[in-house]
C-alpha positions as CSV (number, residue, x, y, z in Angstrom):
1,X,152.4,93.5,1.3
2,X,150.6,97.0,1.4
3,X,147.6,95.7,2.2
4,X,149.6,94.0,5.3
5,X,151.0,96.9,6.4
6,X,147.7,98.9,5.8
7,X,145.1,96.6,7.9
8,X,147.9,96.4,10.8
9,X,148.4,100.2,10.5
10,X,144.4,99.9,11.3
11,X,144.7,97.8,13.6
12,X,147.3,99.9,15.3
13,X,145.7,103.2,15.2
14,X,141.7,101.1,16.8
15,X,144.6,100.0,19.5
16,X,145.2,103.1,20.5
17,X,142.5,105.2,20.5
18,X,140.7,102.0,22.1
19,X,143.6,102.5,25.1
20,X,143.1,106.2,25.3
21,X,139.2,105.8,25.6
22,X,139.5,103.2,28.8
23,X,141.7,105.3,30.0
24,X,139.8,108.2,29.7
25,X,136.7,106.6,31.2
26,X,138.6,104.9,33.7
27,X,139.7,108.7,35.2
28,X,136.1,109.7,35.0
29,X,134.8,107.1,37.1
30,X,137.9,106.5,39.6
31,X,136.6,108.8,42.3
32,X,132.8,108.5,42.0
33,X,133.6,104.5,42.2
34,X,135.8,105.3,45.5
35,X,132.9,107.7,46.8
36,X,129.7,104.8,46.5
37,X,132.7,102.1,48.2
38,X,133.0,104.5,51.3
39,X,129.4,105.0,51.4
40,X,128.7,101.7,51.5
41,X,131.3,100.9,54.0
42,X,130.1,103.9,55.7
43,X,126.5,102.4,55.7
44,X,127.2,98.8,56.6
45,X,129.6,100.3,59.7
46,X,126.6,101.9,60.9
47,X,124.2,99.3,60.2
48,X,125.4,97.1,62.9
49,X,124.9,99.0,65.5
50,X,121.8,101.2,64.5
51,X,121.1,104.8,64.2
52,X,121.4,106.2,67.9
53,X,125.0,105.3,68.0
54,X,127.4,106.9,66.2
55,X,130.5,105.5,64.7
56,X,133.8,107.6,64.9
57,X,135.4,107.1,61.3
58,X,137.9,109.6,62.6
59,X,139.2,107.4,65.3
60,X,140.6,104.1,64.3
61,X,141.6,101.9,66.6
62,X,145.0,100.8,66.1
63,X,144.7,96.9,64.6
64,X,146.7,93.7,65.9
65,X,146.1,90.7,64.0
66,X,144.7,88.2,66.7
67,X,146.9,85.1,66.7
68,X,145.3,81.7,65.2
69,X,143.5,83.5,62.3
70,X,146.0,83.0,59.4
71,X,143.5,83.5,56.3
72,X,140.9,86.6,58.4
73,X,142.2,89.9,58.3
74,X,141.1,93.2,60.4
75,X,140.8,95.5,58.3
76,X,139.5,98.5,60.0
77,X,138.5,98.9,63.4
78,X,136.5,102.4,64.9
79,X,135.0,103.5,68.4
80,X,131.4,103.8,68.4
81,X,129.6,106.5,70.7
82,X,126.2,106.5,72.4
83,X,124.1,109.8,72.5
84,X,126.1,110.9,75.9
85,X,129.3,110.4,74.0
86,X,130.3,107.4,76.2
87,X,132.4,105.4,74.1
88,X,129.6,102.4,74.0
89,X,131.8,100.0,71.5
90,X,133.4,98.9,68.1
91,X,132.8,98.5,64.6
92,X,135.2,96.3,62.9
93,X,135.5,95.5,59.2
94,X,136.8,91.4,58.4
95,X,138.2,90.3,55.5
96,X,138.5,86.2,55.1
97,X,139.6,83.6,52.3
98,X,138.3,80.6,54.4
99,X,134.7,80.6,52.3
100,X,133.5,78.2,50.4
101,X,133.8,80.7,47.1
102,X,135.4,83.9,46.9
103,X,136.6,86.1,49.9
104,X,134.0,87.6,52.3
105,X,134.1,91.1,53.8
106,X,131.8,91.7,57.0
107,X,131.4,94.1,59.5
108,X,131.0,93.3,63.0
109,X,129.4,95.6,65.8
110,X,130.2,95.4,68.9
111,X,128.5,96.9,72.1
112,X,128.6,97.3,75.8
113,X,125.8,94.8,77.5
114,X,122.9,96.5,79.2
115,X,122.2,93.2,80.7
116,X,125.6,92.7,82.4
117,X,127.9,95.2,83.9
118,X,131.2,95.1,81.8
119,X,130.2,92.8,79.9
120,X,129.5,92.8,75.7
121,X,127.7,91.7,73.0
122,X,127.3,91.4,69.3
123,X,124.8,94.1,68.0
124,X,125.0,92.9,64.6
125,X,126.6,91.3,61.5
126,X,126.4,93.0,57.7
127,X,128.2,91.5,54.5
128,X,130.3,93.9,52.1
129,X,131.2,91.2,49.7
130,X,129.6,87.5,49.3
131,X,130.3,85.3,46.9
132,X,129.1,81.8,47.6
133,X,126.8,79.5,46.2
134,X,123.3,80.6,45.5
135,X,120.8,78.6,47.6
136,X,123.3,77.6,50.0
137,X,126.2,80.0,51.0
138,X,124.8,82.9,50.1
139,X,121.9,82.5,52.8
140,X,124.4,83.5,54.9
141,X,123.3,87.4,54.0
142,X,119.6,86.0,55.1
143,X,118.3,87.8,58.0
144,X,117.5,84.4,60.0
145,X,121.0,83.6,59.8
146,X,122.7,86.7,60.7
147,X,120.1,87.7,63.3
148,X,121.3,84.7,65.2
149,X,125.1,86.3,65.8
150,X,122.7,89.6,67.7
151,X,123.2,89.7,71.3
152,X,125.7,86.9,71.8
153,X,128.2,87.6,74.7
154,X,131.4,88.7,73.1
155,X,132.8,85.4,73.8
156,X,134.0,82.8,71.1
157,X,131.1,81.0,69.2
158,X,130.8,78.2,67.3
159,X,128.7,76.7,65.0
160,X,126.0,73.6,65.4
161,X,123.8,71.6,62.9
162,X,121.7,70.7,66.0
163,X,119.4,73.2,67.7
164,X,121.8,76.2,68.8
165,X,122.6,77.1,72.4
166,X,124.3,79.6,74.1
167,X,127.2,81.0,71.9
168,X,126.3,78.6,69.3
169,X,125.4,79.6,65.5
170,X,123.3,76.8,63.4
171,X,124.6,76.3,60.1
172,X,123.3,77.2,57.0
173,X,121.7,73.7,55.4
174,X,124.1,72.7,52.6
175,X,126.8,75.5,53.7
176,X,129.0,74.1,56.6
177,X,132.4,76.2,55.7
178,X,130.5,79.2,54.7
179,X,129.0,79.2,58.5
180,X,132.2,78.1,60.0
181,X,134.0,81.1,57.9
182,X,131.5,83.8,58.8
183,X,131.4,82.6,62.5
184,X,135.4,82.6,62.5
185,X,135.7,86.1,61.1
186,X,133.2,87.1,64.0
187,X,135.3,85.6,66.6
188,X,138.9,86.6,65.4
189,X,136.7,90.5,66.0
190,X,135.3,89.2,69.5
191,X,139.1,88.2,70.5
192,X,140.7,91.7,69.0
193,X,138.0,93.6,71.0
194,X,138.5,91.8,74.2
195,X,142.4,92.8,74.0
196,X,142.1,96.0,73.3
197,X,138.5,96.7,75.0
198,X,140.4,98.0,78.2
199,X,141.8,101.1,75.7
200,X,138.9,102.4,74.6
């Protein structure tokens, strides 16, 4: 019976110093986990739209969920400035669960079209979480595959196994609902910014 009591006394006393230790830890690395999360938000904001614009953290826009887009969520939404300080566009952060794997965060920039008079288009796509399949949904963070969202007309797109046309993303071989779920996070963005483009 003592040696019960003795080895759970043990057992007991690792417990809590074991608790006490994760706990400590945990406090020591809270805020500089926080800090490298903002920077890399901060980084993949500015990423999609490139260095001579500048993206105003301090100016959220104010977020409406679009209708029809159930399982994508705007997260964050910001004005971006060009180097007169014309409000050029936005940079929006997406959250979806429609992925193949886990949930997908992506950021989505936004700018006015030098092309067409009041008129935008997509500057660029850039992936804060990805979990899908190697080989197959996580090409979706390839270059060749993100590179084809750049300079679409800020119109809904959709996706293609054929040879893409206007407005039309090709899907990634072997990843059909990853495509679809990356291209539907892009366009519940497109159809926020067109409601709200007018407020900028």
């Amino acid at each position: 019976m003592k040696e019960i009591m003795k080895s759970t006394l043990i057992l007991l006393v690792i417990t809590l110093v074991s608790g006490f230790l994760l706990g400590f830890v945990n406090d020591l690395t809270k805020d500089s986990i926080e800090e490298r999360n903002i920077e890399a938000k901060t980084a993949s904001l500015q990423s999609v739209v490139g260095d001579e614009y500048r993206v105003a953290l301090d100016e959220e826009v104010k977020i409406d969920q679009p209708e029809g887009s159930e399982n994508i969520e705007i997260e964050e939404a910001y004005k971006v400035y060009d180097e007169s300080d014309a409000v050029a566009g936005m940079v929006l952060l997406l959250f979806t669960s429609d992925c193949y794997g886990d949930e997908m965060e992506l950021s989505l920039g936004i700018l006015q079209s030098d092309k067409k008079k009041d008129a935008a288009e997509i500057s660029g796509i850039d992936f804060l979480s990805l979990n899908e399949t190697p080989g197959l949904g996580m090409n979706a963070d390839e270059e060749e595959f993100k590179a084809q969202f750049k300079h679409q007309d800020a119109e809904a797109l959709q996706v293609t196994k054929n040879t893409p046309q206007d407005q039309e993303i090709e899907a990634i071989s072997g990843a059909t609902i990853t495509s679809n779920a990356v291209t539907n996070a892009v366009n519940a963005g497109l159809a926020f910014y067109n409601q709200v483009k007018e407020e900028l």
